[in-house]
C-alpha positions as CSV (number, residue, x, y, z in Angstrom):
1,X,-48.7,80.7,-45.4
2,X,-49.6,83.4,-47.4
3,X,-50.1,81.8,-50.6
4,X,-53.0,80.2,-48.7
5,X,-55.1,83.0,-47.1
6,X,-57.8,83.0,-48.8
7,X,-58.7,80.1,-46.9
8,X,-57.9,81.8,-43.5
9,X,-61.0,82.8,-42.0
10,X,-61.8,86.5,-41.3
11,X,-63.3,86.6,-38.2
12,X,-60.8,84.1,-36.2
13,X,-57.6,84.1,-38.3
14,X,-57.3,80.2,-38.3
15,X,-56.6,78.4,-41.9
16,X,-58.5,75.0,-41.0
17,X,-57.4,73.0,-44.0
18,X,-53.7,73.1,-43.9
19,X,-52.1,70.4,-42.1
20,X,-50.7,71.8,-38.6
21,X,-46.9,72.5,-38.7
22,X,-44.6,71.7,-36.0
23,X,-42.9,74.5,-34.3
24,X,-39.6,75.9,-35.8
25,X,-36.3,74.4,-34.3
26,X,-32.8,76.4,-35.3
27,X,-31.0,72.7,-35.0
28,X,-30.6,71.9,-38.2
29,X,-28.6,67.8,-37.7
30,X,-31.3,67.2,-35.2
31,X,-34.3,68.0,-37.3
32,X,-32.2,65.6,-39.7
33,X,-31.9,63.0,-37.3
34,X,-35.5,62.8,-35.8
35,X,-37.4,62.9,-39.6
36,X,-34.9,60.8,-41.9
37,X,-33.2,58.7,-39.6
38,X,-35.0,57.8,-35.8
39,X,-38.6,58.3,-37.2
40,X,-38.3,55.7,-40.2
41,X,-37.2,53.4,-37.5
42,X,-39.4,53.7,-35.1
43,X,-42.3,54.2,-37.7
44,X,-41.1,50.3,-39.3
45,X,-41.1,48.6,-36.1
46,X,-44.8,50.1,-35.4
47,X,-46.3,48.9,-38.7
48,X,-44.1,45.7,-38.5
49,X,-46.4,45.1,-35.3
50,X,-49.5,46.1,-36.7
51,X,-49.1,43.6,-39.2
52,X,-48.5,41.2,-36.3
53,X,-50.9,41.4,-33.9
54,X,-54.4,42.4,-36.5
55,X,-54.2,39.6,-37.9
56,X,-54.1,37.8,-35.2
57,X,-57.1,39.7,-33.1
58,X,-58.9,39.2,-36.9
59,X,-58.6,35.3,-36.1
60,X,-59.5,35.8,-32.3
61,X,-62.4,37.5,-32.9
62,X,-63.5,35.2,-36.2
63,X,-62.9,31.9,-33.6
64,X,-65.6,33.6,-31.0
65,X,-68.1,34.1,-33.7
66,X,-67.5,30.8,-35.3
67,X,-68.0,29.4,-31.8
68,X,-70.7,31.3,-30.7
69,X,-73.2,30.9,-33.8
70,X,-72.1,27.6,-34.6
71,X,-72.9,26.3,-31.2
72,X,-76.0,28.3,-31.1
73,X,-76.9,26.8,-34.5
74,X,-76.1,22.9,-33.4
75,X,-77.9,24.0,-30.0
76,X,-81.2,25.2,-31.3
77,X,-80.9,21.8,-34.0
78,X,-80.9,19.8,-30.5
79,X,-77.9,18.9,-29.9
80,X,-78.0,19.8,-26.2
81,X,-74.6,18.2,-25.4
82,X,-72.0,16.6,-27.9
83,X,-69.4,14.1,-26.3
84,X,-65.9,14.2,-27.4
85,X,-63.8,11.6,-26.3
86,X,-60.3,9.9,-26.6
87,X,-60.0,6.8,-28.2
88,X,-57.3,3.6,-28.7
89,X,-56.7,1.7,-31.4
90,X,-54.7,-1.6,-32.2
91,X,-51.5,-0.2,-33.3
92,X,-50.9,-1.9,-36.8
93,X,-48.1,0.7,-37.5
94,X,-45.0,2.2,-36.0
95,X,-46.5,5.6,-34.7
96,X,-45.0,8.9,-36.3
97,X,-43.0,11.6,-34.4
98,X,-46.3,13.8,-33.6
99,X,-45.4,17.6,-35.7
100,X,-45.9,20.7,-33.6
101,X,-47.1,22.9,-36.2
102,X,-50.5,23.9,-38.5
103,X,-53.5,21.0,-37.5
104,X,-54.3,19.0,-40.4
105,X,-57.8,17.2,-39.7
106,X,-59.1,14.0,-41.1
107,X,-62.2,13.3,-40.9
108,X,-65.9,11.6,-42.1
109,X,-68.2,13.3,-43.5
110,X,-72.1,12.0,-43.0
111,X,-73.8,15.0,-42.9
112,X,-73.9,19.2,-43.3
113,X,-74.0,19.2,-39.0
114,X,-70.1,17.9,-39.6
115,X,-69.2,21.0,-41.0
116,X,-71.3,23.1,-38.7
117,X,-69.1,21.1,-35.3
118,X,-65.9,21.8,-37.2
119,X,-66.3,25.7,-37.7
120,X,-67.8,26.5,-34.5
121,X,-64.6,23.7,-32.9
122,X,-61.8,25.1,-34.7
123,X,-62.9,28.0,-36.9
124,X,-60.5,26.2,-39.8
125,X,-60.2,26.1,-43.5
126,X,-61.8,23.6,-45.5
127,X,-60.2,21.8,-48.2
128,X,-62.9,20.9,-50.8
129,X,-61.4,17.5,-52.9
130,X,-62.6,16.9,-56.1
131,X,-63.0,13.3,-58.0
132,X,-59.4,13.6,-59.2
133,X,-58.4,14.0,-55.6
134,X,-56.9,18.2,-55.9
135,X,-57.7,20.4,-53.4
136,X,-59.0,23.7,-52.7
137,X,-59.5,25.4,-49.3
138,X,-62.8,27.1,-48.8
139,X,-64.9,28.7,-45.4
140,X,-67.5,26.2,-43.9
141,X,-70.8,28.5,-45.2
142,X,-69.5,27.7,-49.1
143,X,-68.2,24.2,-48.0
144,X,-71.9,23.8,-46.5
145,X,-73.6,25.2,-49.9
146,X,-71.7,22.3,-52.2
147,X,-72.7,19.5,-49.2
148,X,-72.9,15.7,-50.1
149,X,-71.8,17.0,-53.6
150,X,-68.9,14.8,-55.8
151,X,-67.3,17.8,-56.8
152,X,-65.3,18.5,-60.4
153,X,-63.1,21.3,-60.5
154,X,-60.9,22.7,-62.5
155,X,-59.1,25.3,-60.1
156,X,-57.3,23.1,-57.5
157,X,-54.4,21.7,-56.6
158,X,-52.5,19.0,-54.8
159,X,-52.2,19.0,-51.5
160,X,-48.6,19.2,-51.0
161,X,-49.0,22.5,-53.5
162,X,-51.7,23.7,-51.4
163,X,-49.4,23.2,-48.3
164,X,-46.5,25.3,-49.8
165,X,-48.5,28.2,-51.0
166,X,-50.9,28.6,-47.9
167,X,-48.9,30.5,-45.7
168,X,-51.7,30.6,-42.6
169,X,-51.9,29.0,-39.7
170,X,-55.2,27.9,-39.6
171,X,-56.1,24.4,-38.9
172,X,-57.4,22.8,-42.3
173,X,-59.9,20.2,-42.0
174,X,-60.4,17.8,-44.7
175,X,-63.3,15.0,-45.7
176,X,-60.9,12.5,-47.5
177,X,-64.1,10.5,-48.6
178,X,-65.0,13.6,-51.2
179,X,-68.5,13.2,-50.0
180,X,-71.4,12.3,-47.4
181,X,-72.1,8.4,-46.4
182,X,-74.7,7.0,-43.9
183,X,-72.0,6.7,-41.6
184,X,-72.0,3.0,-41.4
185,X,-68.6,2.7,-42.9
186,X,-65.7,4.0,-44.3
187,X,-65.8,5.3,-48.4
188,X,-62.1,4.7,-49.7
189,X,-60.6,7.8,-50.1
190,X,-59.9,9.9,-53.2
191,X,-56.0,10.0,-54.0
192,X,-56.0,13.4,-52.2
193,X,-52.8,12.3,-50.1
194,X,-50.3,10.9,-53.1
195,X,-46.7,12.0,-52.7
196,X,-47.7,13.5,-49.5
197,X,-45.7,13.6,-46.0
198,X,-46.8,14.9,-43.3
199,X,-43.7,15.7,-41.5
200,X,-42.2,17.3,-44.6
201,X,-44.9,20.3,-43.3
202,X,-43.9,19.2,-39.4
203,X,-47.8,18.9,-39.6
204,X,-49.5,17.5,-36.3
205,X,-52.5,15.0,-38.3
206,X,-55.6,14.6,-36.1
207,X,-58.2,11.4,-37.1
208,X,-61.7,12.5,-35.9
209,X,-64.5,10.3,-36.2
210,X,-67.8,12.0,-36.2
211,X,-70.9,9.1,-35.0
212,X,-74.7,10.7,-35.2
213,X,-76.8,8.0,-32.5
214,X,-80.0,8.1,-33.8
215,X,-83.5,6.3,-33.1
216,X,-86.1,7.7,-35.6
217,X,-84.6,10.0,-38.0
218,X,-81.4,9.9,-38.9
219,X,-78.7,13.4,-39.0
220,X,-76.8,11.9,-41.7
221,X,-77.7,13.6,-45.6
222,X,-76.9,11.6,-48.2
223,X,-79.6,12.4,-50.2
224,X,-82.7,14.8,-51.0
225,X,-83.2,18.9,-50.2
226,X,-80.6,19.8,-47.6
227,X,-83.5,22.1,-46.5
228,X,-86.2,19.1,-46.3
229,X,-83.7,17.0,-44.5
230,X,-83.1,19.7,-41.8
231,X,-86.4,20.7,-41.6
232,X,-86.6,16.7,-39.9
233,X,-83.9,17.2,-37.9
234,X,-85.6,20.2,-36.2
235,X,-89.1,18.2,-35.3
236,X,-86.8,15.8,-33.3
237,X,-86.8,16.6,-29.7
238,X,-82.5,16.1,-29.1
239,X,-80.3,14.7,-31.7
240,X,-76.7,12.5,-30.8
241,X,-73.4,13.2,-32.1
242,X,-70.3,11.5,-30.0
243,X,-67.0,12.6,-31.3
244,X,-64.0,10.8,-31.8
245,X,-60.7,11.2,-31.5
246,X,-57.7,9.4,-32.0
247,X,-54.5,10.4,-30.3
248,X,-51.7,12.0,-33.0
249,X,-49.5,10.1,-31.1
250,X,-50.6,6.6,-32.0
251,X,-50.7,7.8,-35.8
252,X,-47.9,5.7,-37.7
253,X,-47.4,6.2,-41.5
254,X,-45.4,3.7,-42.9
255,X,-43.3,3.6,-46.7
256,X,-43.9,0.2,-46.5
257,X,-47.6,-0.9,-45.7
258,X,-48.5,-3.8,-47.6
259,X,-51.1,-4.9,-45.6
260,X,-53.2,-2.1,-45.6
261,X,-52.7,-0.7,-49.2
262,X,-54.7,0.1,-51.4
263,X,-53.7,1.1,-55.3
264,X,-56.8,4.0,-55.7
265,X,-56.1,5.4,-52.0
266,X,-52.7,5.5,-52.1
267,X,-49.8,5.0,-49.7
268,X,-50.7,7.5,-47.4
269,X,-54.5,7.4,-48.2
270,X,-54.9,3.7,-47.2
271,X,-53.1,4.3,-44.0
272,X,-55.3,6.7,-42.9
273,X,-58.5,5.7,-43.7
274,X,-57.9,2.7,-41.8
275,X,-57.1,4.4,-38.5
276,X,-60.5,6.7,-39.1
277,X,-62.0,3.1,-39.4
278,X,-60.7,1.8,-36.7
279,X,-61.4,5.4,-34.5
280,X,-65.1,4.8,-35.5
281,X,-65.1,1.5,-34.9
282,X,-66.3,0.2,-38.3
283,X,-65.4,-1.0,-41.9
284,X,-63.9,0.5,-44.9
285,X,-66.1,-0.2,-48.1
286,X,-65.4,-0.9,-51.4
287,X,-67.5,2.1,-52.6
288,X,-66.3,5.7,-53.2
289,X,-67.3,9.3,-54.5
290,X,-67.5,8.0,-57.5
291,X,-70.3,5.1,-57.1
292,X,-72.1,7.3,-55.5
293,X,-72.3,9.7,-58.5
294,X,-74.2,6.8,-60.0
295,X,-76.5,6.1,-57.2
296,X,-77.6,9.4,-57.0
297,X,-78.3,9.3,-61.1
298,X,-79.9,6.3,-60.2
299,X,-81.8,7.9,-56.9
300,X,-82.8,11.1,-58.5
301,X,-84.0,9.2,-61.7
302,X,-85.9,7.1,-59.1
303,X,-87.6,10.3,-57.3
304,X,-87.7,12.5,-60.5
305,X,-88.6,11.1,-64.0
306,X,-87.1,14.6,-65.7
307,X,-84.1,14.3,-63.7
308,X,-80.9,14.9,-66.3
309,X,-78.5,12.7,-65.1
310,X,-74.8,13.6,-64.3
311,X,-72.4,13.7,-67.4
């Protein structure tokens, strides 16, 4: 083009700025055809794909580094080997068609390692549950920032919103408790699960029990400098941590549970912390998030004289 030659380069006579043009064809309907009609189509159906298939080798990719650094990390903290087994349970309750779509994890939560197994396991998102029981899904390094804390936030939601405006597929994994125990029971749950149903979200629910065996120092945080605590961890030689889990299949939740309810848990909520009672083989307790915002005042008061206490 003319209009464009001062551009052109003497010596050569090639214009490299210009986008190349395609040679001239005197077919007028099939230069129609091929850029206003065939080449939209074929150029949709290639970006439909795109969309497809990134994010999925996105997720593929974030699951082998999840894997790989989490098991490096658990690894180098001395857990050499971590047993994962099946368990049974007395069936109290007529078990639940098992849903064939997004993994919903219930779990306990004793210690930051929990959340270290889960990413590396399952590379999922966490839902973070604050005292009034709303959710909020996270990634495991902030959920591992805001560990063994009884959060209070003013951005989440319930989970049956959450459910309906997270279009993903990830596996969520969720710590029902709303914070870190010794592990030697089950804290009742916040009412994270009221007027929830699972199979309104055709969701398959997995119980996992998470046991640290321990002889000298024990992996669960309750208390204290995350940093200080690991630092303890470390000097052991090997560290224990059996998983559990319970069979979806053998998962009932009932409209009618009388036995096993109870008023600040909920329907749901009592249901299930008794099968991740019974998965770990142990007790539900009386206590909850809550008391142990008071013991910590109580704790940190101990340990720290100028310690403000929580409002």
């Amino acid at each position: 083009m003319e209009k464009y030659s001062g551009w052109r380069d003497a010596g050569t006579g090639i214009q490299p700025f210009l986008h190349p043009q395609p040679p001239r064809i005197e077919n007028a309907a099939y230069q129609f055809a091929k850029y206003n009609i065939v080449g939209p189509i074929i150029g949709s159906v290639k970006f439909c794909l795109i969309l497809l298939v990134v994010p999925i080798l996105i997720h593929s990719w974030q699951r082998i580094f999840h894997f790989l650094l989490g098991r490096l990390i658990l690894l180098l903290s001395g857990f050499y080997w971590i047993d994962s087994s099946s368990v049974q349970i007395k069936k109290l309750l007529k078990p639940n068609p098992v849903g064939n779509g997004r993994t919903l994890i219930i779990a306990n939560h004793s210690s930051y390692l929990d959340i270290l197994y889960f990413n590396f396991r399952f590379s999922p998102i966490f839902l973070q549950v604050s005292k009034e029981g709303k959710v909020r899904g996270v990634s495991g390094w902030q959920m591992l920032g805001e560990c063994s804390q009884v959060l209070d936030f003013t951005d989440g939601m319930t989970l049956k919103e959450y459910l309906k405006e997270d279009r993903t597929n990830l596996p969520l994994v969720i710590f029902p408790e709303g914070t870190t125990s010794n592990g030697r029971g089950v804290l009742q749950f916040l009412p994270v699960f009221e007027e929830f149903n699972p199979q309104e979200f055709n969701l398959c629910v997995q119980v996992v029990g998470l046991k640290y065996e321990w002889s000298e120092f024990c992996p669960c945080y309750t208390t204290g400098h995350m940093l200080n605590h690991y630092w303890r961890v470390l000097n052991q030689f090997s560290n224990s941590l059996k998983v559990l889990y319970l069979d979806p299949s053998q998962i009932g939740l009932s409209s009618d549970a009388k036995q096993v309810y109870n008023k600040s848990e909920g329907l749901i909520g009592s249901q299930l912390s008794m099968y991740l009672a019974q998965t770990l083989r142990t007790r539900k307790v009386g206590k909850s998030a809550h008391d142990k915002v008071t013991f910590l005042d109580y704790f940190n008061e101990r340990e720290n004289p100028k310690y403000l206490k929580t409002k």
